[in-house]
N, C-alpha and C positions, 0 to 999 in steps of 0.2 A: 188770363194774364200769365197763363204758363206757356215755358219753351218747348213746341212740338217737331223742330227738326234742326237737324245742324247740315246746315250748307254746305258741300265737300269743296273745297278750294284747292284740293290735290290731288293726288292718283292714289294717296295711300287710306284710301279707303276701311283698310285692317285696323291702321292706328286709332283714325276718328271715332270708327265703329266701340274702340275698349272703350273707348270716355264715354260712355254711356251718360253720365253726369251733365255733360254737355247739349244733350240737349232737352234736361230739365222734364216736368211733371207729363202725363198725358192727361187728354180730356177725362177721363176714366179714373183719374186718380181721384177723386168725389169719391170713390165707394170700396177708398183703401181705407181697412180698417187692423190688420196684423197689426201687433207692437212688432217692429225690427227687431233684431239683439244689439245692434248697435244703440246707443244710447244718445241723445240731444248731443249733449258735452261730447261725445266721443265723438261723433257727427264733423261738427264744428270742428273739432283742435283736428281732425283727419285731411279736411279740406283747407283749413288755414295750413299747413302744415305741407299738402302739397302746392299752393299758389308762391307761399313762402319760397320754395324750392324752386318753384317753374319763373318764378320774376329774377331770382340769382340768378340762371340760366340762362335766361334770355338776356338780362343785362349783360351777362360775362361775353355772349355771345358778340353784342350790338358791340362792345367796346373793341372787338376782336376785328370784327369787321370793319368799322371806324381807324383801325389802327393800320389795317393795311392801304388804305384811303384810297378802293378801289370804287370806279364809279356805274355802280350798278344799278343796272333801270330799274325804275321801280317795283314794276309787276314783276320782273326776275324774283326781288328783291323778298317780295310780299309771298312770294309763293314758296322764296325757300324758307322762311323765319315760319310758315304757316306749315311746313311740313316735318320741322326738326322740334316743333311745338308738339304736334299729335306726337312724334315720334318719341321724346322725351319722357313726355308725359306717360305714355305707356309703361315705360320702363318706372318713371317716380310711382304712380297708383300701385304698383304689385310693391314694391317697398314698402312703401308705408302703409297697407294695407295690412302687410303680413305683420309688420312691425306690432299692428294693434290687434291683432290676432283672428282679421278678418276674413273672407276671402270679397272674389268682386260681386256675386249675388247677395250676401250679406248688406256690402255697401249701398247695392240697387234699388233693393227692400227701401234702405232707411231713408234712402233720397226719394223716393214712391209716397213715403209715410208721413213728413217733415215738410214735404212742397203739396201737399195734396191742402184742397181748400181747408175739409174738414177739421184735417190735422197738422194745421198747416206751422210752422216753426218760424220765426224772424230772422234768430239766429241762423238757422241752420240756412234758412235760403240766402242772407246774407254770404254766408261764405263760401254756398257756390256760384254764386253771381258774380264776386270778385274773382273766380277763376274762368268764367264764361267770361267778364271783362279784360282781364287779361289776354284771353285769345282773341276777342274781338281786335285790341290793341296790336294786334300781331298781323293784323289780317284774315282773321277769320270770321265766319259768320255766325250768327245764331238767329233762326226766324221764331218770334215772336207773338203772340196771340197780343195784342192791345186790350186794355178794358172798355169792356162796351160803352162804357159813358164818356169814353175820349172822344168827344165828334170836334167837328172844325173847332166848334166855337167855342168850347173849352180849350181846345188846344190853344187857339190862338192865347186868352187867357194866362193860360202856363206860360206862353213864352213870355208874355210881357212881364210878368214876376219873374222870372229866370231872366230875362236880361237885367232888368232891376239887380238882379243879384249878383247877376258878371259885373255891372259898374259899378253898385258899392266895394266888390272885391279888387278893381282897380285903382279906387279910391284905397281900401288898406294898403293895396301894394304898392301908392305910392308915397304913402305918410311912411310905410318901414324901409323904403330905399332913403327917403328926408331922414331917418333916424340914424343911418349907419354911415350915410354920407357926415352929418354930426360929430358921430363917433370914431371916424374914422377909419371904418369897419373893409377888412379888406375879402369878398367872397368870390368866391367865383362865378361864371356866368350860368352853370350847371346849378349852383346851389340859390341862384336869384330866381330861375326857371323854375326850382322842385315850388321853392317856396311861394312866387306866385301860381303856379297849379293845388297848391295845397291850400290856399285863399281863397280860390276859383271853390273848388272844391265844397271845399266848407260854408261859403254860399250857397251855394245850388242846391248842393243836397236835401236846405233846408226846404226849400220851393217843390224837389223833386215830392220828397216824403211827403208831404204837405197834401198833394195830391196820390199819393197811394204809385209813385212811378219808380222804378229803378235808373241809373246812367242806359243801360241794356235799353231799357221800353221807351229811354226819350231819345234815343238814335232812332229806331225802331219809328215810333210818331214822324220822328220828323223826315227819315224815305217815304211814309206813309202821305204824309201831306203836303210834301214840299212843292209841287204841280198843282195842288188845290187853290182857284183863283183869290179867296179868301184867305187862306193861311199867306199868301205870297205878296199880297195886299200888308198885309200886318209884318211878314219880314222888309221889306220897301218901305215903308211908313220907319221902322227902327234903324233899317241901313240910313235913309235918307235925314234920321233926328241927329246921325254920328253913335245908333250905335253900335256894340260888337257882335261881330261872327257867333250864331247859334253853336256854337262848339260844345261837346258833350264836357 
């Protein structure tokens, strides 16, 4: 279930190469056993600390772009947000690194030590996974090891709990748009968006966890099996009941 390779989606190969972080534990990490000098907590507030930074970024970015309301093809689009992303980020990681009086082998160690089965941390792989999701959201890749016990037929399984869980969340999001319409509540369509994603959200997660999956490993499942005559059987059966797009 750990990440063994980061997919280059650019020429800058230099940058992707620093984020080391990205692409997660090796098979070999079983028989990491050094304490790091970094610490759990120090771990953690290092990588929330740069995602924090790299999602202002890219947000200020998108709006920048948005603002000049140039219409750019997609793939243009996806390759330059995926190049100013490694690029960024290079430059955020030696910052706050230094900030916490690291260097980037220190940091490597502790992501070695933290994502390793043995020694493995919640926390800590938590908060690089929201920065591996973050990229992915940019357009970048990250390939996956699945857990051996994902076969069809649990998969299919998950999704039908996981859909279960997008329409209960349309069900919330539609009793709180009934509440503000009430109240008279005036938002905007940006802030109706975050809040049905953070619904979405908060459903799913509970289905993902549930079975031992991150957002990362059920995009991941579902390139894996989406051509599997059985999984596609059970996506058809849901499209066909009225329900919603498997969407991460």
């Amino acid at each position: 279930m750990t990440t063994r390779a980061l997919v280059a989606t650019t020429a800058l190969a230099a940058a992707g190469a620093a984020a080391f972080y990205l692409y997660g534990g090796q098979d070999d990490d079983d028989d990491v056993s050094e304490m790091p000098q970094v610490s759990r907590d120090e771990c953690v507030a290092i990588f929330e600390k740069i995602t924090a930074i790299m999602t202002q970024q890219i947000n200020t970015l998108m709006r920048k772009i948005q603002a000049q309301g140039a219409q750019i093809p997609q793939q243009m689009l996806q390759s330059y947000l995926v190049e100013h992303f490694e690029t960024q980020l290079k430059e955020v990681q030696s910052v706050v690194f230094k900030e916490y009086g690291y260097d980037v082998e220190d940091v490597e160690q502790a992501c070695s030590y933290y994502e390793a089965v043995a020694t493995r941390d919640e926390g800590v792989c938590d908060a690089c996974n929201a920065l591996r999701q973050l990229y992915t959201n940019v357009g970048g890749r990250v390939d996956l090891d699945l857990p051996e016990d994902l076969t069809v037929e649990k998969m299919c399984e998950v999704f039908e709990e996981y859909m279960s869980a997008v329409q209960g969340a349309q069900v919330a999001f539609s009793q709180h748009l009934a509440q503000l319409k009430e109240r008279g509540a005036q938002v905007t369509t940006q802030q109706l968006n975050e809040t049905r994603q953070h619904l979405m959200q908060q459903q799913v997660i509970i289905v993902l966890k549930k079975h031992g999956l991150t957002n990362l490993l059920w995009v991941a499942a579902l390139e894996k099996y989406t051509d599997h005559p059985v999984f596609k059987a059970k996506v058809a059966a849901a499209k066909g009941g009225g329900g919603a797009a498997a969407a991460p």
